[in-house]
N, C-alpha and C positions, 0 to 999 in steps of 0.2 A: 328059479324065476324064468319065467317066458314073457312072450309078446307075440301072440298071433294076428299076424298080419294081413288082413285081406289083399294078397297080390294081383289076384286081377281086377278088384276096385281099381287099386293103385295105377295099374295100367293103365287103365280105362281112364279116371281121371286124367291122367298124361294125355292119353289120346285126345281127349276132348280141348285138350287145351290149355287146364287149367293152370295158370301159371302164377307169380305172385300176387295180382290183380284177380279177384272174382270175376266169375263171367256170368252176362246178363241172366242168359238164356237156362231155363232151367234144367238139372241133369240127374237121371234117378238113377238107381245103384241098390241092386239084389244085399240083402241085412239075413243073411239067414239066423235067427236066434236058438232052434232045436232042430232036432227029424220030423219031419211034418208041417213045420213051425216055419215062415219065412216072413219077410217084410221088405219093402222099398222104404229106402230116405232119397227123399228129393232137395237138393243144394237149389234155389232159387234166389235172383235178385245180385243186382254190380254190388254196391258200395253198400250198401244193407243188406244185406246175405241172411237168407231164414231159412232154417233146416227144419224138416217135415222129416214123419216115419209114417205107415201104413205097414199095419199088421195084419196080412193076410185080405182078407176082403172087409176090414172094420174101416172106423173112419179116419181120415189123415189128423195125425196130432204135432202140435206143432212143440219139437222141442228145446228152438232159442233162436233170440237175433246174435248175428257174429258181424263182426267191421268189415270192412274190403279185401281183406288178404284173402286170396282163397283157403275156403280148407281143401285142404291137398290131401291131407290125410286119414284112414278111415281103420280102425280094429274092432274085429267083434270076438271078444273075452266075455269068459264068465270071472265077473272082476267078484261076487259076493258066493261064488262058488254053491247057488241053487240048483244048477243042470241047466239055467238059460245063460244063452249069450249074450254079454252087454253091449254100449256101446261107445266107439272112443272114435270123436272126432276132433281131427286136429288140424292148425293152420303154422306153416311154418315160414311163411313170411319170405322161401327164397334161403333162408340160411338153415343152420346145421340145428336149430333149437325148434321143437314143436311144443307150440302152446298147444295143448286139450282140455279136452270141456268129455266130463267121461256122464254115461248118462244109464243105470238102472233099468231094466224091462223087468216091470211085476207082473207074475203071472199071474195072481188073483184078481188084477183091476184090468190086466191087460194094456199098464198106461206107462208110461219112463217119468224117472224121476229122477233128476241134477243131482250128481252128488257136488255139492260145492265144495269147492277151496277154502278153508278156514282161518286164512289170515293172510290177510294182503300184505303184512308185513315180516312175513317169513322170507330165507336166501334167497328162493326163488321165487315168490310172491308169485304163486298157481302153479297150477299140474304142467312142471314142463318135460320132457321127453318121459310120460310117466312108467313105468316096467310094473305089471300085473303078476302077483306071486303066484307061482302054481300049486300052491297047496294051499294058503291061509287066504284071506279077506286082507290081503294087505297090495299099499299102493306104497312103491320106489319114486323118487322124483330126483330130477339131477340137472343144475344147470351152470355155466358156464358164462361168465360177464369180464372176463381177462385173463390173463398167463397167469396172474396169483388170486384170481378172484373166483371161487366157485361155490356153491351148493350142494348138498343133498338133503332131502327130507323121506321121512317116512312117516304113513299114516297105517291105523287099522280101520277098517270100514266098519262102522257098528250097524246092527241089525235096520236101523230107522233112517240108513243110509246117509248117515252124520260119520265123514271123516275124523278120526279121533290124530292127534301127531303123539308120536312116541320116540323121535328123533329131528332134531335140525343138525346139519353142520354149517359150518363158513369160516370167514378169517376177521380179524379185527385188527386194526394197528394203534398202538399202544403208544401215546406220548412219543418218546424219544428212541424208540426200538428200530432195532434196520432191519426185522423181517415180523410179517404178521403173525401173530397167535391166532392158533388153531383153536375153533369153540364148538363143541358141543353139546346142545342144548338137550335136558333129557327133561320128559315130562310125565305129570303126575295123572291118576286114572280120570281125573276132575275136567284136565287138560292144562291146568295152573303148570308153571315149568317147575321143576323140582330141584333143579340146579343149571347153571351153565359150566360145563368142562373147561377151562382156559390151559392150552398146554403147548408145548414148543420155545422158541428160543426167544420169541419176542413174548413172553408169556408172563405180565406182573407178578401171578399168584397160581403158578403152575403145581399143581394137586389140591390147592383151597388149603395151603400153613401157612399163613402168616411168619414172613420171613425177616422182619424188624423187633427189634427188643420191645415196644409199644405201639403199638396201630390205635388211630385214633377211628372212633363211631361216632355218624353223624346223624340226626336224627334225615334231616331233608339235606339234596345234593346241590348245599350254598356255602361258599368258599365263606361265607359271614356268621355260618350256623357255628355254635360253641360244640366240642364233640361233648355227646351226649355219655360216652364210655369207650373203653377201651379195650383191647385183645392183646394178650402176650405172644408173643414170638413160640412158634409150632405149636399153635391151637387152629384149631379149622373152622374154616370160613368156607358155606355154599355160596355163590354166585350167583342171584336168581333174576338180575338184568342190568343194562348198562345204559349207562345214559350220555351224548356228547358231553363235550370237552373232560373225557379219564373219567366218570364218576362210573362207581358198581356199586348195585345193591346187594347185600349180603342176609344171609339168614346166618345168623348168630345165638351159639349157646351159652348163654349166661348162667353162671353159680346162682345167681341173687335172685334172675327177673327169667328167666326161660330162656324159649326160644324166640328172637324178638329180631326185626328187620331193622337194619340201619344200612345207611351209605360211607364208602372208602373212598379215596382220593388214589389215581395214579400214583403220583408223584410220589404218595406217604408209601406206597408199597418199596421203590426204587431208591427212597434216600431214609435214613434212619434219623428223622429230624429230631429229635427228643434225645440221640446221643452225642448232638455234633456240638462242637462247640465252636466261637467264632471269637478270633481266625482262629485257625486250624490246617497248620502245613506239614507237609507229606512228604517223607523221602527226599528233602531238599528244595521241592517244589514248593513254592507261594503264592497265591492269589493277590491283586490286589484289584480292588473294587475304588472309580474317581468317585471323590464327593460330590456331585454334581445336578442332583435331583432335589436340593432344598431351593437353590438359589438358582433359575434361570436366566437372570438379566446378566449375567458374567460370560466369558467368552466360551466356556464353556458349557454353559446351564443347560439342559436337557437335552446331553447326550449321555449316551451309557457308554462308559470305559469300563471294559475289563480287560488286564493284564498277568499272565503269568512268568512266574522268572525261577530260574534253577539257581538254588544259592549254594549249590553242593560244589562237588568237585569234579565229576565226571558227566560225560552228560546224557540224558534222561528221555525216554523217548513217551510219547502218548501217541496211544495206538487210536483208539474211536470216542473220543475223550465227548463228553455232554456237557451242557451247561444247565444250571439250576438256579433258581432265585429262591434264598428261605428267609419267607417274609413272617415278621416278629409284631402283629397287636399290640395298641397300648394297652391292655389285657393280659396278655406274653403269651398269645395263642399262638402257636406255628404253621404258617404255610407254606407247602414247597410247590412251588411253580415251576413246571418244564419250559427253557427256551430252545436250544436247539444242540444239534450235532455241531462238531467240527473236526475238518480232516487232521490225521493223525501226522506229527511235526516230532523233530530231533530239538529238542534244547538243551541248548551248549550254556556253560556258567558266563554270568553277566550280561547275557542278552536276552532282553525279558521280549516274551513272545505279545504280542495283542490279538487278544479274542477279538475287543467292539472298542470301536469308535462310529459309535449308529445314534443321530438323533431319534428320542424319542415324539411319536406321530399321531396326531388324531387323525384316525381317518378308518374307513368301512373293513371289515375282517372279511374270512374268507366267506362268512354267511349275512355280508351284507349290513353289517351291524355297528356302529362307531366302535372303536377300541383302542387303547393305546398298544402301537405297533413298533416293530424294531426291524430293521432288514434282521435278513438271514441270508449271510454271507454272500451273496446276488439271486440268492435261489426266490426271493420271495420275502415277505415281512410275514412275521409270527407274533401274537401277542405276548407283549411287553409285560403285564400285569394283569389278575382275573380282575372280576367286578366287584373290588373290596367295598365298604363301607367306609363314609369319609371320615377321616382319624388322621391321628399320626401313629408313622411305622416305622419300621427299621428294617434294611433291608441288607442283607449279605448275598454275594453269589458264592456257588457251587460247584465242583468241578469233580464228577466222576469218569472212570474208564473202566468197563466193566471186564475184569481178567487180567486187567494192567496193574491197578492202582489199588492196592489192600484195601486202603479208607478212604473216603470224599477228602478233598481240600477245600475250606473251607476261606472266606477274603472274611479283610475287617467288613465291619458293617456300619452303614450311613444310615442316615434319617431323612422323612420324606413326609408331606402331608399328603392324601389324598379326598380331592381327586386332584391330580398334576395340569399345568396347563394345556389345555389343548389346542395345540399347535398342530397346525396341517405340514400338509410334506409340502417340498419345495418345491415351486413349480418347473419340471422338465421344459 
């Protein structure tokens, strides 16, 4: 791979000035595209910036408006690898990221043609710091939005000057995970994605096996949908896209019905809800879940207690211990809801630890949308419960440590109508 840079453009531009801000006054700059072959692009215009090219003594073509950043940046590649040189200009706004807009010189019309960015909702959503292959038709793209947060994409250029992707990467965080999964995205000749790679330590379903005795399949990604079917434990599941709050689409091989799309639940990957029973205590350890959610008028009525207590002998440590809610349909559908982390503590016998003493809260999520809410431990409130259908349920909490703990701990389980009152938080 290369990047030929026109360096004394780049000077020159410096020279003149240009700095984050466009500048008025227009500034033209030698494009050589072959031997024989030359052209001017002229930068013209403050806050509305229009790039012009003149090839040789033909007429000026105009090939796009750009915002106010200057473009600062300028390469002339042969990005479709004809014998002409293309065109790549960019604006980098001042920081370390250049947006480019890359642009085709055909020689039979003598005219450039945009190769455009094909999906605005790719890591790096456009061509940003993009690296020109030097042997193939292919474009590198690589960006950078945090310490854990980056990009890369790669495209093949196809003859009609339609970027084709044959790779995404980025990171995703997963429910109740303390570092991002790594993903993948590989796609098919069509441009349909053909799978997403999920892999790393925060990774629900790292290699696409199904790591619970039963996964439930949903037709659509609604915590109310009945699973439509199910997948045994080390059968493979592709990953073909993700949708907020934990949902993944999956491409699934059925004995019966093919290969046929349904949706998974986070949660169902990380708890094995169909093996647990409730309660369900562990190595001495116990859950206990207050009754507290039937009946609000009492002094205690919607808050959430949960308590754990060592009833062993010696005492017991939980390293990165999580919290779960496995909600039970009058149906007897299961659903496992992620609440939060909590730091890891020594329990010594007879002194039972408290997770939550947090009223439960109507009030906006983090996407601005009513929900019922619970602190999280001062860091923030987390939703309390999805957007069931109104019924009664049953509800038990959950307590995994992942490496610490063999099997979940499982509390009694209470009853609960939904929807619960909606009570605002208290006024500060």
């Amino acid at each position: 791979m290369k990047r030929i840079l026109l360096a004394g453009v780049l000077a020159t531009l410096a020279a003149q000035g240009a700095g984050v801000h466009a500048q008025a006054a227009p500034r033209d700059f030698p494009y050589p595209i072959k031997a024989g072959l030359s052209a001017i692009v002229k930068i013209s215009g403050g806050d509305d910036q229009r790039a012009t090219v003149r090839v040789g003594n033909g007429p000026e073509q105009l090939l796009g408006s750009f915002d106010n950043d200057a473009i600062d940046q300028m390469e002339s590649v042969d990005i479709d690898h004809d014998g002409y040189r293309d065109l790549v200009l960019g604006q980098s706004g001042g920081s370390t990221q250049l947006i480019a807009r890359l642009f085709l010189y055909r020689p039979a019309s003598g005219a450039f043609q945009e190769i455009r960015h094909p999906d605005p909702a790719s890591p790096c959503r456009g061509f940003i710091n993009p690296v020109i292959d030097d042997k193939q038709a292919l474009i590198r793209v690589g960006c950078r939005y945090g310490a854990a947060s980056n990009g890369t994409e790669e495209y093949v250029l196809r003859p009609d000057g339609t970027a084709h992707a044959t790779t995404w990467t980025t990171q995703a965080q997963f429910g109740l995970e303390n570092e991002p999964a790594e993903l993948t995205y590989r796609f098919r000749e069509d441009g349909a994605i053909a799978r997403i790679d999920i892999e790393g330590e925060g990774s629900p379903l790292e290699g696409g096996t199904v790591p619970v005795g039963k996964l439930d399949l949903y037709d659509t990604p609604d915590v109310n949908d009945r699973p439509a079917m199910t997948a045994a434990e080390g059968e493979h599941l592709d990953v073909v896209a993700l949708r907020p709050r934990d949902w993944l689409q999956v491409r699934y091989t059925s004995k019966t019905a093919g290969e046929v799309l349904k949706w998974i639940r986070y949660g169902d990957l990380r708890v094995d809800k169909h093996q647990l029973a409730v309660p369900a205590p562990q190595g001495g350890l116990a859950l206990e879940l207050a009754d507290t959610l039937a009946d609000w008028n009492g002094e205690d009525g919607g808050l959430f207690m949960l308590s754990v207590a060592n009833t062993g002998d010696a005492p017991a440590a939980l390293k990165a211990p999580r919290v779960w809610l496995l909600l039970t349909s009058a149906q007897g559908d299961r659903i496992v809801h992620p609440l939060y982390q909590r730091d890891g503590d020594t329990l010594h016998p007879a002194n039972p630890l408290g997770f939550a003493r947090d009223p439960v809260v109507w009030a906006p999520d983090e996407d601005g949308k009513p929900a019922y809410l619970v602190n999280d431990n001062g860091y923030g409130s987390v939703p309390f419960l999805p957007a069931l259908a109104p019924g009664k349920y049953r509800a038990a909490a959950v307590l995994t440590d992942p490496g610490n703990l063999a099997q979940p701990i499982v509390s009694n389980d209470i009853g609960f109508d939904y929807p619960l009152p909606k009570r605002p938080p208290a006024a500060q």
